[in-house]
C-alpha positions in Angstrom: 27.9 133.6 191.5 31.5 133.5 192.0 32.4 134.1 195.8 35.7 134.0 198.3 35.1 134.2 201.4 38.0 134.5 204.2 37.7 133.8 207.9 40.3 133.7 211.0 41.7 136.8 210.8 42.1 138.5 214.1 44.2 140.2 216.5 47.3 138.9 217.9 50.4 139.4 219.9 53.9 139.2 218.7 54.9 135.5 218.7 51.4 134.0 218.3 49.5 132.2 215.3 46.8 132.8 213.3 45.4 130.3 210.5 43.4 131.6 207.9 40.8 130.1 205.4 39.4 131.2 202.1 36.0 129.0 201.0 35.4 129.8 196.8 32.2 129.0 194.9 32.5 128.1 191.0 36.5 128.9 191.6 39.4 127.2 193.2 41.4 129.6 195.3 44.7 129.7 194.6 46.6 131.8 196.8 46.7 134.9 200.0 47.7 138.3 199.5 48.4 141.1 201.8 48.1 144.8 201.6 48.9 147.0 204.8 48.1 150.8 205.1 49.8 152.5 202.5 51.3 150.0 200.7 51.1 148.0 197.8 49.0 144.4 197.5 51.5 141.6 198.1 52.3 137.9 197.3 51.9 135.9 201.0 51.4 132.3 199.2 50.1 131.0 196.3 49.8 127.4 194.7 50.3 127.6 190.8 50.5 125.5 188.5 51.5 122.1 188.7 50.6 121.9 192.7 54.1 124.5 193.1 54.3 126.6 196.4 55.6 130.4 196.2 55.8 132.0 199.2 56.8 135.6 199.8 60.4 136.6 200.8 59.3 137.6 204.3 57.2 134.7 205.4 59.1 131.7 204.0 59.7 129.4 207.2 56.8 130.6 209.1 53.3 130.5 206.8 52.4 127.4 205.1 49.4 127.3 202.6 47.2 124.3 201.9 44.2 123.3 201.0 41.3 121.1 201.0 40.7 118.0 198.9 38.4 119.6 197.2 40.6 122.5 196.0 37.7 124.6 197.1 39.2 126.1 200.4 42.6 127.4 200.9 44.3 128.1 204.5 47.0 129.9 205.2 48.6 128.8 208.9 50.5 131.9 210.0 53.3 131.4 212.7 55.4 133.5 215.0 54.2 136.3 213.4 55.6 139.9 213.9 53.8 143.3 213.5 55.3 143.8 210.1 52.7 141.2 208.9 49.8 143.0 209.8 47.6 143.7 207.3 44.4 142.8 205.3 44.8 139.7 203.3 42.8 138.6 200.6 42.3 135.6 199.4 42.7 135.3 195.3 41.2 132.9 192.3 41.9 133.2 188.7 39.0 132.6 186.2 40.2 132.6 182.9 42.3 135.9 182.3 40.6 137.6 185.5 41.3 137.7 189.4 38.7 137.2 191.4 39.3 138.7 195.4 37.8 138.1 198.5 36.3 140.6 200.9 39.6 140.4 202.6 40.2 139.2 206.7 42.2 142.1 209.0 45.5 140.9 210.7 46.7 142.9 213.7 49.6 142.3 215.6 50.5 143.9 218.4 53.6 144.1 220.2 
């Protein structure tokens, strides 16, 4: 069975850090999306092909992804973060021509 499963979300205050990780079975997780009340589901960071980083406009210079050696767990380390990235984020594998998605984590910021 193919499985994500994300850990370390939490709540925080304005300034803090938060480090995220996604564990797959059968897939390698490639990447961390966000989606906050009302909005749409958004790029955070993703490692495509190749070993190349994308980041989303509103994070570059404070989130860095990575992941294990065996490509089976991603993290996303989340610093100084604000309340505008509060927010579920989902971890996100590809298999084939269809995207697999975690349960999600919830991110809470306060201020």
């Amino acid at each position: 069975q193919v499985e994500l499963v994300e850990s370390g979300g939490g709540l925080v205050q304005t300034g803090g850090s938060l480090r995220l990780s996604c564990t797959a079975s059968r897939v390698n997780p490639i990447g961390w999306y966000r989606q906050a009340p009302g909005d749409q589901r958004e790029l955070v960071a993703a490692i495509i092909g190749g070993g190349i980083i994308r980041y989303g406009d509103s994070v570059k210079g404070r989130f860095t992804i990575s992941r294990d050696k065996t490509y089976k767990t991603v993290y996303l380390q989340m610093n100084n973060l604000t309340p505008e990235d509060a927010g579920v984020y989902y971890c996100k594998a590809r298999l084939g021509t269809y995207d697999i998605w975690g349960q999600g984590t919830q991110v809470t910021v306060s201020s």
